[in-house]
C-alpha positions in Angstrom: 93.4 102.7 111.2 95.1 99.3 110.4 91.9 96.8 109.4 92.5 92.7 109.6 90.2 90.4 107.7 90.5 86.3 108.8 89.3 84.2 106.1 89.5 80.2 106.3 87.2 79.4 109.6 84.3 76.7 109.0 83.1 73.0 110.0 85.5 70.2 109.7 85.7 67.0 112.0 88.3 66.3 115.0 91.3 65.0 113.5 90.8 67.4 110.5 93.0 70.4 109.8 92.6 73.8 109.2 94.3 77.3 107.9 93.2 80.6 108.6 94.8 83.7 107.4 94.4 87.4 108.2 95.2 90.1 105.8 96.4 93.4 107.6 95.7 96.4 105.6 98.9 98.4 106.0 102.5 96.8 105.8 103.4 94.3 108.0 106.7 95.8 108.3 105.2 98.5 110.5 103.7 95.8 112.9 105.6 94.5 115.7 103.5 91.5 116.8 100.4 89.3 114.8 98.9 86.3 116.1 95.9 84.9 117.0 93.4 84.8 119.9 90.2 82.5 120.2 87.2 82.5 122.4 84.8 79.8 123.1 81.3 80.4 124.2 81.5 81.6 128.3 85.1 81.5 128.3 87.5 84.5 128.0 90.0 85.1 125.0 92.6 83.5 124.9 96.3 84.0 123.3 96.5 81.0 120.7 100.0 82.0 118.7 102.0 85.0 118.2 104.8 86.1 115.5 106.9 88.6 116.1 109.1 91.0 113.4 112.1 89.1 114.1 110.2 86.1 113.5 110.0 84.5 117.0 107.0 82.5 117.8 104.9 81.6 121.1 101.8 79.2 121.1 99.7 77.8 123.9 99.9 74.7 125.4 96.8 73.5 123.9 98.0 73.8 120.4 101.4 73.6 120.9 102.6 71.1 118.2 99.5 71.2 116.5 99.4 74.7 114.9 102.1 76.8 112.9 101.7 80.4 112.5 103.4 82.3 109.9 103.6 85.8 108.2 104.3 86.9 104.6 105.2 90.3 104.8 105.4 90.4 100.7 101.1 89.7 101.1 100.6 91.4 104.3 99.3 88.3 105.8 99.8 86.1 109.0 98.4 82.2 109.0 97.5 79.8 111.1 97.4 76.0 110.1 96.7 74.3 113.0 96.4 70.3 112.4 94.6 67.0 114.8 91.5 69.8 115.4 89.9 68.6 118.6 86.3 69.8 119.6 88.0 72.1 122.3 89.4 73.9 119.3 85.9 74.9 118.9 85.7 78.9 119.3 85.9 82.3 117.6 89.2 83.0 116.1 90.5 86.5 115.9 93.5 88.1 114.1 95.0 90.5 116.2 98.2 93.2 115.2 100.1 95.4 117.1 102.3 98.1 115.9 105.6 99.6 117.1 103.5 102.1 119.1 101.9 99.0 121.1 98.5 100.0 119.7 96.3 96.6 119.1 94.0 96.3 116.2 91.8 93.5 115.7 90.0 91.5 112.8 86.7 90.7 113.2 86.9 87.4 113.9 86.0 83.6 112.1 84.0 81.2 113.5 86.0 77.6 113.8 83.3 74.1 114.5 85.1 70.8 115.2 83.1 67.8 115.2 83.3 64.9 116.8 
């Protein structure tokens, strides 16, 4: 059972920046796909950014130019920095992974708060 651990959520005001990171307990070599989902109070989950193996990234229009995801496969992590933090940033964050087998495993989440 591959286990993902997010560190890095918290408070900070709009205009602020931020950097989560999620470390995957089994070599990211054998995942396919990590990125990150959020969820806001009475909305559904939404896709946020993905990295794939070959190192190909998507985001969402709402961050798109404000956030970076990365992976270090040496530290079995993937990151998030996501910069210009509006309140609608506001949600949940989860780490999610998906190995070659298209199973999905996901951390248990970090809260983010932006301030106006």
């Amino acid at each position: 059972q591959v286990q993902l651990v997010e560190s890095g959520g918290g408070l900070v005001q709009a205009g602020g920046s931020l950097r989560l990171s999620c470390v995957v307990s089994e070599t990211t070599y054998s995942i396919s796909a990590m990125g990150w989902y959020r969820q806001a109070p009475g909305e559904q989950r939404e896709l946020v950014a993905v990295i794939r193996s070959g190192g190909t990234t998507d985001y969402s229009d709402s961050v798109k130019g404000r956030s970076t995801i990365s992976r270090d496969n040496a530290k079995n992590t993937v990151s998030l920095q996501t910069d210009s933090l509006k309140p609608e940033d506001t949600a949940v964050y989860y780490c999610y992974a998906r190995n070659w087998y298209g199973n999905n495993y996901w951390g248990q989440g970090t809260q983010v708060t932006v301030s106006s």
